[in-house]
N, C-alpha and C positions, 0 to 999 in steps of 0.2 A: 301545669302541675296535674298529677293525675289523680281522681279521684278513688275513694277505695273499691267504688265497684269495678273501673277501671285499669286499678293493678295488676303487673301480668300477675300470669297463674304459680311463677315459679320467687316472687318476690317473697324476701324471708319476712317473716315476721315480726313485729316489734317488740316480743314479750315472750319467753321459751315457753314453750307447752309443758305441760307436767307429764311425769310417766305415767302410761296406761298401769293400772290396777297388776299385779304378777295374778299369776294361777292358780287354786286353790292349792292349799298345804295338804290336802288329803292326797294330791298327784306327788308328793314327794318323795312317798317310797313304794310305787306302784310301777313297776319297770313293764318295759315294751314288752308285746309278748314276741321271745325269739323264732318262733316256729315263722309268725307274718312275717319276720325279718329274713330269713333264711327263705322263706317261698319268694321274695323280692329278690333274693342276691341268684336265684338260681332260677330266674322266668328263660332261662334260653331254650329254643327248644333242643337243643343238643344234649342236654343237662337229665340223664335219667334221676329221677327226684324220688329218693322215698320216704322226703321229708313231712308233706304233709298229709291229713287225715282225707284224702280228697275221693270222693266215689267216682269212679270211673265215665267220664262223659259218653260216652260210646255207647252206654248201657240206658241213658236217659228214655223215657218212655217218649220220647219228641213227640210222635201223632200223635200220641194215647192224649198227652196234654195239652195240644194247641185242636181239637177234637175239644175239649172240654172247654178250653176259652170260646172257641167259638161259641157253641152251644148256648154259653151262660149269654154273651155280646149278642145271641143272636134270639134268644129266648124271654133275657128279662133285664137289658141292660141299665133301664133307667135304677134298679134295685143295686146290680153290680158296681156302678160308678158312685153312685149315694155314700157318705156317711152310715155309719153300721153300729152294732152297740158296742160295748166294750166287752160282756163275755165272749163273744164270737159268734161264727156263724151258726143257728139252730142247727139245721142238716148238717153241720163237718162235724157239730161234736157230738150232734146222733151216731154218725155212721163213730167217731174215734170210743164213743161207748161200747158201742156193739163190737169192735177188734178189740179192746181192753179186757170186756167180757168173756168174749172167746177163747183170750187165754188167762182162764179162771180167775179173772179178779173182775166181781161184777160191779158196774159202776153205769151210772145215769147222767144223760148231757146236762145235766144240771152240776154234778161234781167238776165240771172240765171249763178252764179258761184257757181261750187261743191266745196264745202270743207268736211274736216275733219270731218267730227260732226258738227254741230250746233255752238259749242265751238269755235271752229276757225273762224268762221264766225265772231263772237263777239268780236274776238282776231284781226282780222285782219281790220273792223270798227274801232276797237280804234285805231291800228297802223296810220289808213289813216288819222283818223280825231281831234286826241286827244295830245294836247301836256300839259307839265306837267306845272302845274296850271291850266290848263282849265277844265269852269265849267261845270260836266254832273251828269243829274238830276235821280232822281231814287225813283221809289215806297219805300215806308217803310212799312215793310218789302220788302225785296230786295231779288232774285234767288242773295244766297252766291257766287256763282262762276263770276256772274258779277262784283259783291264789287271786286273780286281778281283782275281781269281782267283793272279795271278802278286804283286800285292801284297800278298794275304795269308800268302803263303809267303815274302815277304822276300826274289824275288827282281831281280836287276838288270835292269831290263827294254831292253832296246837298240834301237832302231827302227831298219827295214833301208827305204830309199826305195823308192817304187814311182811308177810314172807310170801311164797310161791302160790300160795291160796289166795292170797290176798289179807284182809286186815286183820287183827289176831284179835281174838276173841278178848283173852285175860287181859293186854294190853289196853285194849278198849277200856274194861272194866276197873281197871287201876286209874287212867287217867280218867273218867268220869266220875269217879270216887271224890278225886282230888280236886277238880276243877268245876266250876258250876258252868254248863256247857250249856248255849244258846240251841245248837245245831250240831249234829252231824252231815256232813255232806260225803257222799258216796257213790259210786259208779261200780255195780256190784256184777254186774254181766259186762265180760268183753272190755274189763277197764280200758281207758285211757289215760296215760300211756304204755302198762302196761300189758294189755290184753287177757288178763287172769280175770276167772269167773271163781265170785264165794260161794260155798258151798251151799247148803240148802242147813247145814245143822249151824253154819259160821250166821246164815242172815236171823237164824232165831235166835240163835244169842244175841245179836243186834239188835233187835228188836226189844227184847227182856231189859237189856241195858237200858236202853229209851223209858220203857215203861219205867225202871226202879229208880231212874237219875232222871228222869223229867226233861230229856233233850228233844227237838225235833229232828224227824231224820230226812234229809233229804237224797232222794232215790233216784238216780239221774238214770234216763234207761234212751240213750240213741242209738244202741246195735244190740239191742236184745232179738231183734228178728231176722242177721246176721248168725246164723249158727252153723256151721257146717260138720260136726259131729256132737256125741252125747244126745243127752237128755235134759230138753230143757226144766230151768230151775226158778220156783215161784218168787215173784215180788217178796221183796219184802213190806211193800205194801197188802198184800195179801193174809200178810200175818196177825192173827186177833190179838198178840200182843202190845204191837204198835200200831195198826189200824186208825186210833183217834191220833196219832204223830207224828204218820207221813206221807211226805208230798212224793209223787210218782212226776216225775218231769221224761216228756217224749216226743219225738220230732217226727219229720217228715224227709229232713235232709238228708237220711242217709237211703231211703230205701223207695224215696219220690224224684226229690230234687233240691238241692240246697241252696237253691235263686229264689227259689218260693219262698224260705224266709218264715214256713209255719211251723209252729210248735205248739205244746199245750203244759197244760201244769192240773195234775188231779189230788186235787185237799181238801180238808177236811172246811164246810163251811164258814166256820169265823174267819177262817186264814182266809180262804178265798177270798172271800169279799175285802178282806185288807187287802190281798192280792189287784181286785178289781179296781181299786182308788189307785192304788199305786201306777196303774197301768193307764186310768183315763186322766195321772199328771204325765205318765211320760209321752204317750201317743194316741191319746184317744182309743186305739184300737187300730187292731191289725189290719191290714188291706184287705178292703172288703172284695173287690174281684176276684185276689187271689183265695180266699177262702171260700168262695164259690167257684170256682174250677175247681179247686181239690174236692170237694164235695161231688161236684159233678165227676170225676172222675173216677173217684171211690163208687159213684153210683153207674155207672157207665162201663167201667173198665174192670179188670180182675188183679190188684194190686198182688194179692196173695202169689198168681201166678210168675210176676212180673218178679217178684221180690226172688222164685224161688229162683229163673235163670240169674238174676244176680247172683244169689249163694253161689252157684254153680260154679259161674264165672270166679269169683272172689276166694272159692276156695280151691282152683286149681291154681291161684297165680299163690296162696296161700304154700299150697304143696311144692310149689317151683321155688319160691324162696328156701324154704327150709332144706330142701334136697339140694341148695346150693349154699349155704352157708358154711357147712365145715369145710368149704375150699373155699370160701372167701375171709375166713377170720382168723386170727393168729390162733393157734394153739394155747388154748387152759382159756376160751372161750367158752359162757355159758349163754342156753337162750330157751327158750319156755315154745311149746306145741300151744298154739290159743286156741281153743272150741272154736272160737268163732272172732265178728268184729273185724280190725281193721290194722292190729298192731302184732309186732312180733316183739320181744323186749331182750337185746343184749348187753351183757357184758362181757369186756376186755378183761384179760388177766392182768392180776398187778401190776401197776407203773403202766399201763398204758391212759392216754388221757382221750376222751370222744373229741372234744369239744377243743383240744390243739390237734386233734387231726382230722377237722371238718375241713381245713383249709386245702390242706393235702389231696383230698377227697373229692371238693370241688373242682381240683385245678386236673384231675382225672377225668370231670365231670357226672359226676355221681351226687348225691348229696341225699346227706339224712339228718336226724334231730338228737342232738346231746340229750344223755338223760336229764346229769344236773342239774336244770332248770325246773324241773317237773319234782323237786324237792323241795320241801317243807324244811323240814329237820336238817341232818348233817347230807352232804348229796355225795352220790358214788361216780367219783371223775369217771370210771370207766364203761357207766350205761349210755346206753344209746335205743331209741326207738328206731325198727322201721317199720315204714306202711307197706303194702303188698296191692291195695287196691287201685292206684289208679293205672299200672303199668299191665302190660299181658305178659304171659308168661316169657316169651323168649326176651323181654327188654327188662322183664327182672332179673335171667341168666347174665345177658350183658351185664346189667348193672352191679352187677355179685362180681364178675370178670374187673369191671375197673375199680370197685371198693377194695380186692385185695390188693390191687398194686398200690393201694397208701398204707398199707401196714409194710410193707418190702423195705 
């Protein structure tokens, strides 16, 4: 007879096990995001994709940054691999003071927590200030990853209309009348997925509102240094109206590297530091190597230069799109010129649907992003986003060539 240490490995049990635990009810109505889904169905490389947000690899600073890891691995590594605090690195958010500064919103490394990506910054604003039912307001269309972020915390998400400028002033102020609003969140240069920039007279009335309805605003800014024409337009952070109310969130991803994975968040003191508890329950603190290479690199290297060849590049493939769009989209199509950024925004004319002829589209080998999803409110089957930055100019043309054979 065999003992129990001795029973095979695959002998059933004497008694059923109970079921594992299900998965919190906050993931219930928090849907995938489609864009990660659609960059998965279309990884071939045959597949011209101007699905996602993605910076062009080709453009990477490669020596500029493995120059800088070295440096750090070879300068001061015992510091590099260690445990780090939770505001961040002193030197990265010197130098992200002094580039904040420089484009006239003056701010001290003392104002600025590194995180994660930009993402976490956003993740960890909702943790500080978001409890489930509370109202936070949001452009329509909405950056998808925020809808996730605001649903995971349970809370009531309200869509505020926006037209071709982006969010509407009065519309704002009718719904903050009415609703006691936690936050505003906002993406006000270069939206996504739009790519519409507010005005400079739209952000002060945002701001005013904040101040009279007591909301926080939160100022999402990852392609504000993406501009390829006009005249750039200040923070709304900048503004002595809402100054004590909002958070400036800003990355590295789009104009360094988006492997790095750094971000920051600039607020007002008491948030910070609820900020900083919230950050050393989710991860301690951001990778301290990697916030010493960016440092060293900002200190080493001329980002501003670097950035400007990107513009360069990003808005001739910018130009290449658009000069091929009215021969790639049906007729009583509309689509917006964007300053800058990463997105062009269409819509189909009546009765056509994006998002039943994504399929069509792929099987062309092409692929872009429905609008629909990127709604809050009622969604318009016939938007669609596309990105222009990770393709060069002539494999935008192709790609403009097989999009219209799915409208035929």
């Amino acid at each position: 007879m065999l003992s129990a240490a001795s029973a095979p490995a695959n002998a059933t049990p004497s008694t059923s096990s109970a079921p594992a635990p299900a998965t919190a009810s906050r993931l219930a109505n928090v849907a995938s995001s489609p864009v990660r889904e659609i960059l998965a169905l279309t990884a071939r490389p045959e597949v011209i994709s101007f699905a996602g947000g993605l910076p062009a690899p080709e453009l990477f600073d490669i020596a500029g940054i493995r120059a800088a890891y070295d440096r750090v691995l070879a300068e001061n590594p015992q510091h590099a691999l260690q445990y780090s605090t939770t505001e961040g690195d002193p030197d990265l958010r010197t130098a992200i003071a002094a580039r904040l500064t420089a484009r006239e919103l003056p701010t001290d490394a003392d104002d600025l927590l590194v995180t994660t990506g930009s993402q976490q910054a956003l993740t960890l604003l909702t943790t500080a200030l978001v409890e489930p039912g509370s109202v936070v307001l949001v452009e329509d269309p909405c950056y998808l990853a925020a809808l996730q972020t605001f649903g995971f915390a349970g809370a009531r998400v309200v869509p505020v209309p926006t037209d071709d400028q982006g969010i509407i002033p009065e519309a704002l102020e009718e719904i903050a009348a009415r609703e006691k609003a936690t936050l505003l969140y906002i993406v006000p240069t270069f939206q996504n997925p739009t790519g519409r920039t507010l005005p400079a007279e739209r952000r002060h009335a945002v701001a005013e509102a904040a101040a009279r309805h007591g909301f926080w605003i939160i100022e999402d800014d990852p392609y504000g240094e993406l501009r390829y024409d006009g005249e750039r337009v200040p923070c709304i952070a900048a503004d002595p109206a809402a100054a004590d109310r909002t958070v400036l969130l800003g990355s590295f991803s789009k104009v360094m590297a988006p492997g790095l994975r750094l971000g920051y968040l600039r607020a007002p003191a008491g948030l910070r530091r609820a900020c900083v508890i919230a950050k050393q329950a989710a991860d301690l603190h951001t990778s301290t190597i990697d916030q010493a290479a960016a440092a060293r690199y900002l200190r080493d290297s001329d980002l501003d230069a670097h950035v400007a060849v990107m513009r360069a590049a990003y808005q001739e493939r910018r130009d290449a799109m658009l000069e091929g769009l009215p021969g790639a989209l049906p007729e009583g199509s509309r689509w917006n010129r964007p300053e800058g950024g990463m997105f062009i925004w269409v819509t189909l004319p009546a009765g056509r649907d994006a998002t039943a002829l994504l399929k069509t589209a792929v099987s062309h080998e092409v692929a872009y992003v429905p609008g629909a999803p990127f709604f809050c409110g009622e969604p318009d089957p016939g938007a669609m986003r596309l990105s222009f930055t990770t393709h060069s100019a002539d494999e935008i043309r192709e790609g403009l060539r097989r999009l219209a054979k799915s409208f035929v």
